[in-house]
C-alpha positions in Angstrom: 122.0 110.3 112.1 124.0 111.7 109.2 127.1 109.7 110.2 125.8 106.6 110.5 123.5 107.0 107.0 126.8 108.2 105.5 128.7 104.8 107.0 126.3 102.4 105.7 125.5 103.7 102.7 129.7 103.7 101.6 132.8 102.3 103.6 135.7 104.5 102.4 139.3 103.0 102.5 141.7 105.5 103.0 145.4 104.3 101.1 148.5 105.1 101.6 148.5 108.3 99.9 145.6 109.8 101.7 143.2 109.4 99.0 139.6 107.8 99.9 137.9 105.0 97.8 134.7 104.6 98.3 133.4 100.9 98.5 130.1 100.3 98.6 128.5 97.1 100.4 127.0 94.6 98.2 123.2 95.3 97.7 120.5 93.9 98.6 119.3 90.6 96.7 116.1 91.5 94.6 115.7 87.6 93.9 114.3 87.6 97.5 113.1 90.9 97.8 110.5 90.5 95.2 110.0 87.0 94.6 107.5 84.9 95.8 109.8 83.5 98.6 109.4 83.9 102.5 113.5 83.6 103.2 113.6 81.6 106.5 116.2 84.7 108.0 116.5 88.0 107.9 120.2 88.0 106.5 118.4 85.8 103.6 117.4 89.8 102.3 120.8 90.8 101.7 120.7 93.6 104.0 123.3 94.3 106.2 122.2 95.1 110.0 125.4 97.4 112.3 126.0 96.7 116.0 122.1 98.8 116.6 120.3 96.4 114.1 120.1 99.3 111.6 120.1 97.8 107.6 122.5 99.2 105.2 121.0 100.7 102.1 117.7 102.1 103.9 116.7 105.6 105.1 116.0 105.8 108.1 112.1 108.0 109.5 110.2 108.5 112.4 106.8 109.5 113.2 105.0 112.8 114.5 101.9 110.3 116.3 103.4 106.8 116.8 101.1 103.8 116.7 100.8 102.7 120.4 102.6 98.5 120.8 102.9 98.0 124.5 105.2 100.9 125.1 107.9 99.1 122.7 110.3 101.8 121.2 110.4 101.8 117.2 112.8 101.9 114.6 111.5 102.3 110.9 113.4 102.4 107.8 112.6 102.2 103.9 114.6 100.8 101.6 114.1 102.0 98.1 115.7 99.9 95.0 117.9 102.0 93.2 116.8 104.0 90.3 113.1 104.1 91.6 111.2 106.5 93.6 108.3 106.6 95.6 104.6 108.6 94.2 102.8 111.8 96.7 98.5 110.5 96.3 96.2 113.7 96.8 95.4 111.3 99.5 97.8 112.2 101.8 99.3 108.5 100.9 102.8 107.5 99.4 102.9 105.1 96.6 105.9 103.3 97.3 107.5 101.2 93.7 108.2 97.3 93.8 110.8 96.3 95.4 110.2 98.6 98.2 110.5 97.1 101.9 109.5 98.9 104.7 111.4 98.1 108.1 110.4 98.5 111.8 112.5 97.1 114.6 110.5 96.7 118.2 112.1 96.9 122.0 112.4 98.0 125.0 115.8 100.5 126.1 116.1 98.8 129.5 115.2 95.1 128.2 117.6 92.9 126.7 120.0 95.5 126.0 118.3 97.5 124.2 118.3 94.5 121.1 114.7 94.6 119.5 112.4 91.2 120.0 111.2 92.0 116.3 111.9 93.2 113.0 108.8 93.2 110.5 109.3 93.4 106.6 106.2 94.6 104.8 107.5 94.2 101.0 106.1 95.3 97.8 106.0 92.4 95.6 104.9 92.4 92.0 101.7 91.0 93.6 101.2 93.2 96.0 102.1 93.9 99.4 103.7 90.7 101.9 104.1 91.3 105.7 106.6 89.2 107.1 107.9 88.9 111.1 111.4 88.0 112.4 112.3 87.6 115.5 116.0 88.1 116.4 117.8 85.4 117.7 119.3 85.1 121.0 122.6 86.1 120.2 121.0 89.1 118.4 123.3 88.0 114.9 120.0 87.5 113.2 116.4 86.9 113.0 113.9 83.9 112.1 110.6 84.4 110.3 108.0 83.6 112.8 105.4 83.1 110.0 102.6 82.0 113.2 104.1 84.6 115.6 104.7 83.7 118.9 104.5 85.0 122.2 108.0 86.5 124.1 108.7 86.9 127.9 109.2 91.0 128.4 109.5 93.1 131.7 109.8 97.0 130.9 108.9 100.6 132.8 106.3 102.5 131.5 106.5 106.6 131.7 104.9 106.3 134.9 107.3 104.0 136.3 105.0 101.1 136.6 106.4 97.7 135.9 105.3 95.1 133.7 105.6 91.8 132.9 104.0 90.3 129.7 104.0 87.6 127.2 104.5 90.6 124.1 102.8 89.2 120.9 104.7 88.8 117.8 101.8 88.8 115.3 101.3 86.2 113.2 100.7 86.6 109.1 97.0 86.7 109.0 97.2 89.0 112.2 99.1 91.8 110.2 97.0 91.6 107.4 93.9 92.3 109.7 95.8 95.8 110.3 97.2 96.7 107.0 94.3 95.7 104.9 92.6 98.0 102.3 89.7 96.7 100.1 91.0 93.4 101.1 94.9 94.1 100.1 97.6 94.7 102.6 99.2 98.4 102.2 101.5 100.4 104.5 99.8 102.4 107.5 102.8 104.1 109.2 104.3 106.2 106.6 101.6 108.8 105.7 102.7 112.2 104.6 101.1 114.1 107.1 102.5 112.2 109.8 106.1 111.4 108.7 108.4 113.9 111.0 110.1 115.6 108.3 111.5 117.9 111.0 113.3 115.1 112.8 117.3 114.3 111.8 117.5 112.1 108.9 114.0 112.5 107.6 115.2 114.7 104.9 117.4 111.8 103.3 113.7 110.3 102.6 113.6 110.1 98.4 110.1 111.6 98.6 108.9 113.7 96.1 109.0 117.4 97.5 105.3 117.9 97.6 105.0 114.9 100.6 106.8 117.8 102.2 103.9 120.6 101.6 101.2 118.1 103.1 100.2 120.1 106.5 101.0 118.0 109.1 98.9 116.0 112.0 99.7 117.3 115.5 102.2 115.2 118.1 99.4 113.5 120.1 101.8 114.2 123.2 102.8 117.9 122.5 100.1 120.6 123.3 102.3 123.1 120.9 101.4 121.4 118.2 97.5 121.5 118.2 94.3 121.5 120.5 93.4 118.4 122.8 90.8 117.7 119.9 92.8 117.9 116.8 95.9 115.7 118.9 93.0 113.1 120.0 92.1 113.0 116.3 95.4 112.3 115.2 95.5 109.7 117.5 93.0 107.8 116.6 93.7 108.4 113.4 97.2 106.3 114.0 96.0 104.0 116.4 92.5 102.7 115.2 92.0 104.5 111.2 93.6 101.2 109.6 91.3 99.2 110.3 88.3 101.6 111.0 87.6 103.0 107.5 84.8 101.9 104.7 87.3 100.0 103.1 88.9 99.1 106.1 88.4 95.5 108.2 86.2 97.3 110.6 84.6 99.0 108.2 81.2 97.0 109.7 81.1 99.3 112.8 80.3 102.2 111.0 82.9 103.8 112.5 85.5 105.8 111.1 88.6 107.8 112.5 90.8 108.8 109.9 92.4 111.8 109.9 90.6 113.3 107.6 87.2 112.4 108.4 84.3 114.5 109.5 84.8 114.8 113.3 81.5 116.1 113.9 79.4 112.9 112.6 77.8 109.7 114.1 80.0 107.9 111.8 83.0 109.6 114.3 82.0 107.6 117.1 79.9 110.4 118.5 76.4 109.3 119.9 77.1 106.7 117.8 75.2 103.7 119.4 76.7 100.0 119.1 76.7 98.1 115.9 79.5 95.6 115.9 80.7 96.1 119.5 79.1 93.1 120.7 80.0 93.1 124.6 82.4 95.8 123.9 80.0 98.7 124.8 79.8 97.6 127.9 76.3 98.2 128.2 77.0 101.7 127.5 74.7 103.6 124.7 77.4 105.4 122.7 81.1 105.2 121.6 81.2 108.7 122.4 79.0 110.4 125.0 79.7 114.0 125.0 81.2 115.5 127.9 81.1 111.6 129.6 83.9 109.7 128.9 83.1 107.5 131.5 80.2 106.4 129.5 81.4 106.2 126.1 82.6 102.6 125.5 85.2 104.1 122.9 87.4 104.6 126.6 86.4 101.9 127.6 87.7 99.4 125.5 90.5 101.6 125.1 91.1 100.8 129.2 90.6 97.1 128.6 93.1 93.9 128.4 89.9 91.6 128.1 90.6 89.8 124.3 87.1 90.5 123.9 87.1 93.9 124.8 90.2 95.6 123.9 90.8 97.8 121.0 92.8 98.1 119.1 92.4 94.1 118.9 95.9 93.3 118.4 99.4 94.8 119.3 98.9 95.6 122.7 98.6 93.7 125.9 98.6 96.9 128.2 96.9 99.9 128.8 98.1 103.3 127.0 97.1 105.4 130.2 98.3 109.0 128.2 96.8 108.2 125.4 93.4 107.3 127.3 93.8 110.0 129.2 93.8 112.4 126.2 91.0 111.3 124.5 88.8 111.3 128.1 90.0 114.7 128.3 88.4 115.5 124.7 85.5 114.1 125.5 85.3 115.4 128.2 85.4 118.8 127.0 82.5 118.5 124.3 79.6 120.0 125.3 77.0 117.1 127.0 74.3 116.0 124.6 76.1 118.1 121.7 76.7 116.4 117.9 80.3 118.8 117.5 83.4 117.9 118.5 85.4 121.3 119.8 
């Protein structure tokens, strides 16, 4: 990770003498960065992408708890302008400065080479937040902004070996505001201080401020060394279903509310909660959460559903997480039956 960072940050000729200069690649064009433009490609940005699809002039991050799309593997970035940084909240929340663009790359390891289907841009403008899709061309040279999504033909092998074949679903604009929307504004969901993995190679380049660092951190949904089933089921949802349900949030209707740093012992958590906004989501069930019955809380079961209607989250997935369902039916599981407290 430091190699490459170190590459595409500088190219270094080496003369005749021995000596190095340093030549940095041109940077990025702020003209379409933070005007009011949606540049037809992705080259249009005046980032440079390497043989991997990684842009020059970014920093390169992962997550502790990954948002769940289908399996798809992630690659994030941030690009910074120079001269800038980005703001800790008290939140937990990073305010990132204009000009700031915010990349993640989707695919598959034993698909198409290993070439992502998608890049999306989310971009702070001097109006606010934009979200923009690409897809990568065919040749994988570039990518075309796919402003009403569209669907792509993919065959990968989950963990468990399965195989499936699905029409994966580039979002379209409105789509990705319907995630990263806040009070009605579009805002960044992935790179939250307690979740960034500032233990991972490369996430120390970040130009964070210092106390982002201090923030404790959520647990690795997947990792029982770094928390309880609860707390790791809580981050979770957190990742996977907070963005939207929030009270400022586009679910905030349901009365439901998973962040982080909610109260986990509440009806507003989902527990004997009964239905609101579900609609035929409950599945004729009484609760979101049934204590110690997961097969009766309709929070798994639309979790375990593919049915448009059903499903939640209600976009990015067209399959089944089967760990992550199985995690959080093992929490449930594990609350005491007709209890109000989460363990």
């Amino acid at each position: 990770m430091k190699r490459w960072l170190a590459v595409l940050v500088a190219t270094a000729l080496i003369a005749a003498d021995g000596a190095a200069t340093v030549i940095e690649p041109p940077p990025p064009k702020d003209a379409a960065i933070q005007g009011d433009a949606m540049p037809a490609k992705l080259s249009d940005f005046g980032f440079e992408f390497d043989r991997n699809h990684r842009p020059n002039h970014a920093f390169a991050y992962s997550l502790r708890t990954p948002l769940f799309s289908d399996y798809a593997g992630k690659d994030r970035f941030i690009y910074l302008p120079r001269g800038s940084a980005a703001r800790f909240d008290r939140d937990g929340s990073i305010a990132f400065p204009v000009g700031t663009v915010i990349f993640k790359s989707f695919g598959w390891p034993d698909w198409n080479g290993g070439r992502p289907v998608e890049t999306r841009l989310l971009i702070h403008r001097k109006k606010g937040w934009v979200a923009l899709p690409y897809i990568w061309d065919a040749d994988g040279r570039d990518a075309t902004l796919a402003v009403g999504g569209r669907r792509v033909p993919v065959t990968f092998k989950s963990p468990d070996g399965d195989t499936h074949n699905i029409r994966y679903a580039v979002p379209n604009m409105n789509q990705c505001k319907e995630c990263h929307s806040l009070n009605g504004a579009i805002v960044p969901i992935g790179p939250k201080a307690a979740n960034i993995d500032f233990e991972a190679v490369g996430a120390a380049y970040l130009p964070l401020p210092s106390t982002a660092r201090s923030v404790p951190a959520m647990p690795r949904w997947d990792d029982p060394a770094t928390g309880s089933v609860a707390t790791r089921a809580r981050a979770y949802l957190d990742v996977n279903c907070a963005h939207c349900h929030n009270p400022a949030g586009s679910a905030s209707n349901s009365g439901l509310f998973l962040r982080w740093t909610d109260n986990p012992a509440g009806v507003n958590y989902g527990i004997g909660k009964r239905p609101t906004a579900a609609g035929r989501g409950s599945g004729g069930m009484d609760f979101a959460i049934a204590p110690g019955d997961p097969a009766h809380s309709f929070m798994i079961y639309r979790l375990e559903s593919t049915d448009p209607g059903i499903a939640m989250p209600e976009v990015g997935r067209s399959t089944v997480h089967k760990e992550g369902a199985a995690l959080l039916r093992q929490w449930i599981a594990e609350m005491p039956k007709g209890g109000q407290k989460a363990p």
